[in-house]
N, C-alpha and C positions, 0 to 999 in steps of 0.2 A: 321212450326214444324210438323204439321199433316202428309204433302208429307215424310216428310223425316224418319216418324214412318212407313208410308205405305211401303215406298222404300225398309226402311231394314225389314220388316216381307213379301216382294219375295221375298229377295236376300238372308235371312233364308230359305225359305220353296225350294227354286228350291236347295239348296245347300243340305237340308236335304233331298229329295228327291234321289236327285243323291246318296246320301252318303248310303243309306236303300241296298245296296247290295255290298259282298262282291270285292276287287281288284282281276282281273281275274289274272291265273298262266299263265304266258307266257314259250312256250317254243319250240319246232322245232322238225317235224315228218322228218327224213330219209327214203328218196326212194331211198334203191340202183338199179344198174340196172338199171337207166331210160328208155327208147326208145322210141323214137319218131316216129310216122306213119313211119318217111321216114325210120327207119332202126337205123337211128343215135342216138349213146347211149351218156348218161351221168351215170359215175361209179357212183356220189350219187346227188339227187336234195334235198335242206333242204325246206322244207314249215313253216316257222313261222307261229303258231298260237296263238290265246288267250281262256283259258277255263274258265267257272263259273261250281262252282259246282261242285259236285263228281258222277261218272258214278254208279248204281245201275244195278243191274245185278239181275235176275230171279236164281229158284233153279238149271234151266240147263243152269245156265251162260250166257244168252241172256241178251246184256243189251235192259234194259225198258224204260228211260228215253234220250235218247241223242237227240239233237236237233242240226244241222248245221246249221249254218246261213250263205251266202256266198253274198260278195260285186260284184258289176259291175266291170268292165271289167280293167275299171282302178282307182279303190280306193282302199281301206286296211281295216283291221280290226280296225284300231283305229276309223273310223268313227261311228263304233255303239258302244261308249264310251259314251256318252255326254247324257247329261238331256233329249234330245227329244228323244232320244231312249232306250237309256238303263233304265234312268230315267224314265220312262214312262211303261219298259216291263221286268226289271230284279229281282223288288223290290220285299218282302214279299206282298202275293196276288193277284201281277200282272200278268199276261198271261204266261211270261216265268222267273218265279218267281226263282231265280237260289238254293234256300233249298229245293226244288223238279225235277230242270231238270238240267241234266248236258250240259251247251250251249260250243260248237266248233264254235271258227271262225278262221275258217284259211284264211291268207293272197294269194292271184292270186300267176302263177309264176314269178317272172320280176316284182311284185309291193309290196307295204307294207315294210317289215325289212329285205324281202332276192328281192335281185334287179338283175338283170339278168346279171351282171356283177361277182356276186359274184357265178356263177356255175361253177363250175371245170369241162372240157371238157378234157377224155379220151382216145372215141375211134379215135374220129378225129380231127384232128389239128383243123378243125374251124365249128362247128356246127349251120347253121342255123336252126333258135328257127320256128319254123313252127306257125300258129295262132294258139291260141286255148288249149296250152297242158296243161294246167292245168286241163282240163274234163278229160283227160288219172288219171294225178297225181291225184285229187279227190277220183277215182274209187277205187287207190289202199289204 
């Protein structure tokens, strides 16, 4: 009987923990105009990402709070969802507590909820995806 009081006050408290910060707003940044080093355009690239928090802005409009968080090469934003991390850094008091920092995480290009299938190619009938362009899309 005792295991099974222990069992459910962690499977309370990781649940509650998790639960101490708002559902982030999912939503998709358009880059129109893409270009790639080689020249080769895409009329628009969508980057899905996920936000906590609302963006605070200074009296000359700067904002003061944003934080980017960005995954390896090949994972998504849904990995920094989960109790060991979000649970751990999004909560009231935690390091990147989301009622004081507005957190961005956008998904890679070709990975996460926009898959490289899903970009409309333009200028050229077949556009090889070059390494790396997500550092260009980032920037902008």
């Amino acid at each position: 009987m005792s295991k099974i009081v222990i069992f459910a006050f962690a499977v309370i408290a990781t649940v509650a923990s998790a639960a101490d910060y708002p559902p982030p707003v999912e939503a998709d940044f358009v880059i129109t105009n893409f270009q790639f080093h080689s020249g080769q355009t895409l009329a628009a690239v969508r980057m899905h990402y996920l936000r906590f928090g609302n963006l605070k802005r200074d009296r000359n409009g700067v904002v003061r709070n944003a934080v980017l968080i960005l995954h390896g090469t090949t994972g998504s934003s849904a990995q920094f969802l989960g109790p060991q991390f979000a649970g751990e850094l999004f909560g009231p008091g935690q390091p990147l507590d989301v009622s004081r920092y507005c957190l961005i995480i956008p998904d890679n290009l070709g990975h996460g909820k926009k898959r490289n299938d899903e970009w409309r190619v333009t200028a050229e009938p077949e556009v090889r995806i070059p390494p790396r362009p997500e550092i260009r899309a980032g920037k902008r």
